[in-house]
C-alpha positions as CSV (number, residue, x, y, z in Angstrom):
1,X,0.0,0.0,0.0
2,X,1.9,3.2,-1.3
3,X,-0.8,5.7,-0.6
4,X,-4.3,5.6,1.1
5,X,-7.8,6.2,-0.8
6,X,-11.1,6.5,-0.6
7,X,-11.6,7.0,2.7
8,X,-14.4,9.6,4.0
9,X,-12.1,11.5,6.0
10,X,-10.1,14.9,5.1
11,X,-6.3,14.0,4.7
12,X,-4.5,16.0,6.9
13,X,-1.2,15.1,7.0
14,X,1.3,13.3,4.8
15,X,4.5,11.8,6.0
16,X,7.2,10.4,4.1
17,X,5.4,6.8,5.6
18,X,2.3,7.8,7.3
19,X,-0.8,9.7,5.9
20,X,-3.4,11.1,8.9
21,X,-6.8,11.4,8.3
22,X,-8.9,13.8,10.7
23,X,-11.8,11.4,12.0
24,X,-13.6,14.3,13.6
25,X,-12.7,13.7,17.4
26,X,-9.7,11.8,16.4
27,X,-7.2,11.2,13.9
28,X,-6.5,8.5,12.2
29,X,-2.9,7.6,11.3
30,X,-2.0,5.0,9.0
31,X,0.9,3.6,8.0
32,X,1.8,2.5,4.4
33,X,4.6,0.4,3.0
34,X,6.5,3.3,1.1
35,X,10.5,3.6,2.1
36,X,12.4,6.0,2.8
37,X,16.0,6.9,3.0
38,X,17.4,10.0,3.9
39,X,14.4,11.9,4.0
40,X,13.9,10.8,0.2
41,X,10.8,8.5,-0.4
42,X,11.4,5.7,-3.0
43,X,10.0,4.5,-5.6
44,X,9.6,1.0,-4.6
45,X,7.4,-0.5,-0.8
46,X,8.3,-3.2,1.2
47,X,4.7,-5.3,1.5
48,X,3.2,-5.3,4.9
49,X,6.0,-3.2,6.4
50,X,3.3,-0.2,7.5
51,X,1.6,-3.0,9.3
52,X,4.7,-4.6,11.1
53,X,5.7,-0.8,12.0
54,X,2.2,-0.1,13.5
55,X,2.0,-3.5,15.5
56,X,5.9,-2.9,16.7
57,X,4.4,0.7,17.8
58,X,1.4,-0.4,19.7
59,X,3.2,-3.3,21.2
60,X,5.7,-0.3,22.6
61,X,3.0,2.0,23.8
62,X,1.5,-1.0,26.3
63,X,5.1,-1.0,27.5
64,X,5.6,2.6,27.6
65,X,1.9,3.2,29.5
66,X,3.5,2.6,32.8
67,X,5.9,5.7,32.1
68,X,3.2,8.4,30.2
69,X,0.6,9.0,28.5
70,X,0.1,8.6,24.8
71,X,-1.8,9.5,21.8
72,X,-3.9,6.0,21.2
73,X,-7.4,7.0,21.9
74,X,-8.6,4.9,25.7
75,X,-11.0,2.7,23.4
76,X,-8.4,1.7,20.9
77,X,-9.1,-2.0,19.9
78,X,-12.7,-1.6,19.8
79,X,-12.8,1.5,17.2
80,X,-10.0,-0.4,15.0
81,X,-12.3,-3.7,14.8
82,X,-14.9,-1.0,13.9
83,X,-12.8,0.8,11.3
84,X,-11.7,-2.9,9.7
85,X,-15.4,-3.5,9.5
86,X,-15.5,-1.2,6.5
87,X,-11.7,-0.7,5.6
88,X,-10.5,-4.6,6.2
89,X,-7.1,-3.6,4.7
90,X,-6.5,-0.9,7.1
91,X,-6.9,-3.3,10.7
92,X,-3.1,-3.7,11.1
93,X,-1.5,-0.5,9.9
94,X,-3.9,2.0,11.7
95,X,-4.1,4.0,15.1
96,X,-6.5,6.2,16.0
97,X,-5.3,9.0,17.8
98,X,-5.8,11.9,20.1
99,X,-5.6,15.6,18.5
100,X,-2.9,17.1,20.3
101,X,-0.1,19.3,19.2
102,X,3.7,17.9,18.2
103,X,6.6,19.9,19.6
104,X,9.1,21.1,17.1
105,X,11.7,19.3,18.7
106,X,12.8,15.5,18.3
107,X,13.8,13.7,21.3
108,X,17.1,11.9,20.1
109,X,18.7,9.3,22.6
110,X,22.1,7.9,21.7
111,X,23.6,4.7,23.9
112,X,26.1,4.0,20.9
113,X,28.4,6.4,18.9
114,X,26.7,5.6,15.3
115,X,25.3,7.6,12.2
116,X,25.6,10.9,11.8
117,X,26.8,10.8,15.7
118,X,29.7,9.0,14.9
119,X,30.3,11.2,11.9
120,X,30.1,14.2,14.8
121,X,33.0,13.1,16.9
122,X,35.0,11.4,13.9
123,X,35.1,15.0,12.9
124,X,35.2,17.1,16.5
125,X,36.2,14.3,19.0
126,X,32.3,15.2,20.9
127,X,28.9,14.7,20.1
128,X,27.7,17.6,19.5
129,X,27.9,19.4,22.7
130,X,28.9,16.4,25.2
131,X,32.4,16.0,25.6
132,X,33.3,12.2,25.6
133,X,36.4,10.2,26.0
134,X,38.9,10.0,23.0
135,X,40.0,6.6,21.5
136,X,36.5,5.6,20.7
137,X,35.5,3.8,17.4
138,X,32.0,3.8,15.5
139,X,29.5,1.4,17.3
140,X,31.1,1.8,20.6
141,X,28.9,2.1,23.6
142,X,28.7,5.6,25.5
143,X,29.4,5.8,28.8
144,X,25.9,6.4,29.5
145,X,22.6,7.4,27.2
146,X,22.7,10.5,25.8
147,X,20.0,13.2,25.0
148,X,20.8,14.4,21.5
149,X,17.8,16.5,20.0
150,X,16.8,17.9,16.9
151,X,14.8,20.4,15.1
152,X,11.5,19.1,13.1
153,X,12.0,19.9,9.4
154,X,8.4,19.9,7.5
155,X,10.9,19.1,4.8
156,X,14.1,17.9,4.4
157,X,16.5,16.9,6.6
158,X,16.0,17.4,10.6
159,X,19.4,19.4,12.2
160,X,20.9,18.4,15.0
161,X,20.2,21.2,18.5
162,X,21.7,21.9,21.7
163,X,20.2,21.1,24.4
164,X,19.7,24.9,25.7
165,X,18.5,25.7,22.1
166,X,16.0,23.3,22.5
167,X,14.7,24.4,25.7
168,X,14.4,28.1,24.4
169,X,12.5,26.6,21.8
170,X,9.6,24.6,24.2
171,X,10.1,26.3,27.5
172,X,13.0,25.2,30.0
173,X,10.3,23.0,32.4
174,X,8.6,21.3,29.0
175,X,12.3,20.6,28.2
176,X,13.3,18.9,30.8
177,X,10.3,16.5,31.0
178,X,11.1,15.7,27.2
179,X,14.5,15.0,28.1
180,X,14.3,12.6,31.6
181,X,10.9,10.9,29.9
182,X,13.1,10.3,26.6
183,X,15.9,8.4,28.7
184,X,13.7,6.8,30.8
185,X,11.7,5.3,27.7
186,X,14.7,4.7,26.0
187,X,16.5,2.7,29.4
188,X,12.9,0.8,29.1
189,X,13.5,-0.5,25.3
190,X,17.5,-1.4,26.4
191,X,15.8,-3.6,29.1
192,X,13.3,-5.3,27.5
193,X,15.3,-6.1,24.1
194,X,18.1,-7.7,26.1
195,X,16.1,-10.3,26.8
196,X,15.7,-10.8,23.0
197,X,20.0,-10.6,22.4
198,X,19.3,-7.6,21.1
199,X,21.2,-3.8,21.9
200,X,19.1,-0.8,21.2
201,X,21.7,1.7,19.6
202,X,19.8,5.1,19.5
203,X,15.9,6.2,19.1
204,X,13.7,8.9,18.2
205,X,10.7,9.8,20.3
206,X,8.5,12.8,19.8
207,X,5.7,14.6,21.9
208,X,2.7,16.1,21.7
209,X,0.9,18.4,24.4
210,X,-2.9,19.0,24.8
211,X,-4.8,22.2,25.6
212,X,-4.0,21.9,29.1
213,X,-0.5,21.4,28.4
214,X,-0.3,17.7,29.3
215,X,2.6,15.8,27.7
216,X,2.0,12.9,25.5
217,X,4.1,10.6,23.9
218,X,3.1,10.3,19.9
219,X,3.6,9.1,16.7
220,X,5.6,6.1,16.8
221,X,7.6,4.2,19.0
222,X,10.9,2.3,19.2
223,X,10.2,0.8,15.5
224,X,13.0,-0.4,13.1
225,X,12.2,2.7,11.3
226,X,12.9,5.7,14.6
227,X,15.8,3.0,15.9
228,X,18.7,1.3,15.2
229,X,18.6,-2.2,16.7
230,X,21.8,-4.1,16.4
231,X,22.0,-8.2,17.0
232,X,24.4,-8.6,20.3
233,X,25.7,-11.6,19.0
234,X,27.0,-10.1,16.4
235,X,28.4,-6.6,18.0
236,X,32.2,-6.1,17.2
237,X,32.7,-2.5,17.7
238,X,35.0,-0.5,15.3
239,X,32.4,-0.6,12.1
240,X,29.0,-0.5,11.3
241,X,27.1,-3.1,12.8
242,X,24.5,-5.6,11.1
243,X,20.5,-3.6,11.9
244,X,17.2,-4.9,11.7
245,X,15.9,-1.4,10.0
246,X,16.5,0.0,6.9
247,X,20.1,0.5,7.4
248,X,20.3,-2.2,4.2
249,X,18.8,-0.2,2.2
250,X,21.4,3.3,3.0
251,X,24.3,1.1,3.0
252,X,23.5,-0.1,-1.1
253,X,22.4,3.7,-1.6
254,X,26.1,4.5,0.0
255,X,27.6,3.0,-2.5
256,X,26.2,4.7,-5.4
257,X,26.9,8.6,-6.5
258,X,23.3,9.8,-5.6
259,X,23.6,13.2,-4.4
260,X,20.5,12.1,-2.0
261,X,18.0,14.5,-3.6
262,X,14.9,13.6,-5.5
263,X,14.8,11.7,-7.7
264,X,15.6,8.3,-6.1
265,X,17.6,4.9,-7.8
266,X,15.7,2.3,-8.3
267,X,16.2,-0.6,-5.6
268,X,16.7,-3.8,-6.7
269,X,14.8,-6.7,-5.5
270,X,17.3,-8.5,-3.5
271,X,17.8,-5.0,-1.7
272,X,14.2,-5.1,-0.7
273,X,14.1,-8.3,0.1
274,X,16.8,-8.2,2.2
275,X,15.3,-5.0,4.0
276,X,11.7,-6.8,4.3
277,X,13.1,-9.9,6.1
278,X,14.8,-7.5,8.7
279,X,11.7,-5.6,9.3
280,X,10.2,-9.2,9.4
281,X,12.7,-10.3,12.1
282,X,12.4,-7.3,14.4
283,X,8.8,-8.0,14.9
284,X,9.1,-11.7,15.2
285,X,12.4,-10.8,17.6
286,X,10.3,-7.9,19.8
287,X,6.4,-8.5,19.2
288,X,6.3,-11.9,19.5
């Protein structure tokens, strides 16, 4: 499913994965099986990945309950079942969720020096405004999570933002909410993927307040595609590690001379396949 139709509600939103629909007195977000890679949607889905993303999400936001509220509406299940009732092909890649408003920040958390983080101290010998031990190699582990946040680009490419920035940005109080909630949630995914021999690397979370000013955790959570989940049995720091996200897919795009601007390559079919099995595995790995 590349895009969603024929559907009575007004489309109010489109994400590079995720179109939201406004249901009246909730919105309904659905997730599709397009791909994207460095902010660049291509041309080519992966089959049932919107699906395995949504399930992945709602399995974390049972977890994540105990810690704050989040954007599922309280009667969930039942108004999914309703909504398959007419849209069958909708059950598993939909959420119906509360209107609130997103900040325009993204809560990074980093536990491993990878990505554009290892990029950052490769380059300065910090990550971005934490001083951190010299010697260290891509994939090693930090000496403890850090908070690493970003602006919210309604295109292109989201830019990396001290911490101070970020709290001029949302209020210093908001801020610092965002920031112990975002370790805390991320300490929770470290814990509960061990079991699994798997090492969270880093995540994205992002938040949403209502009129009151309550703080709610949104959009999606700890999925192969806001996360970099590493096997432990294979972890051999000093390279990139093997992911079960769509790290496949940036590593083949590496290796061509694409400037990373629209128009995309074409992927080729063992490239998705590849990528769809890893998706697969997460969700086998985390859900089940």
């Amino acid at each position: 499913m590349m895009s969603v139709n024929g559907l009575p509600y007004p489309l109010v939103a489109k994400g590079k994965v995720r179109e939201v629909f406004d249901m009246g007195d909730a919105l309904l977000m659905v997730a599709t099986d397009r791909v994207s890679a460095f902010d660049v949607i291509m041309n080519e889905g992966l089959p049932g990945k919107g699906s395995l993303l949504t399930q992945i999400s709602l399995y974390w936001f049972e977890q994540a309950a105990a810690l704050t509220p989040h954007h599922l509406v309280d009667d969930h299940a039942e108004r999914i079942k309703e909504l398959a009732r007419d849209y069958p092909d909708l059950e598993h890649r939909s959420m119906i969720v509360k209107k609130l408003k997103p900040l325009p920040i993204e809560a990074v958390v980093r536990g491993y020096l990878s990505g554009s983080g290892w990029k950052e101290y490769r380059e300065k010998g910090k990550l971005f405004e934490y001083d951190l031990p010299q010697g260290l190699v891509e994939s090693s582990q930090l000496p403890k999570p850090l908070f690493t946040p970003t602006t919210k680009a309604a295109s292109g490419h989201d830019m990396p933002i001290h911490c101070a920035d970020a709290a001029e940005l949302i209020g210093e109080e908001l801020f610092q909410r965002v920031h112990d909630l975002s370790i805390a949630l991320y300490k929770m995914g470290v814990e509960k993927v061990a079991d699994a021999g798997i090492l969270l690397a880093d995540t994205k979370f992002e938040f949403g307040t209502d009129e009151s000013g309550e703080l709610f955790l949104i959009d999606e959570i700890l999925t192969p595609d806001s996360s970099r989940y590493w096997p432990k049995s294979e972890y051999q720091p000093g390279g990139p590690q093997p992911s079960y996200d769509k790290q496949f897919v940036r590593d083949y795009l590496e290796s061509l001379e694409w400037d990373k601007t629209p128009p995309p390559p074409n992927l080729p079919d063992e490239v998705l396949k590849g990528t769809l099995e890893r998706y697969i595995e997460a969700y086998t790995t985390i859900v089940v």
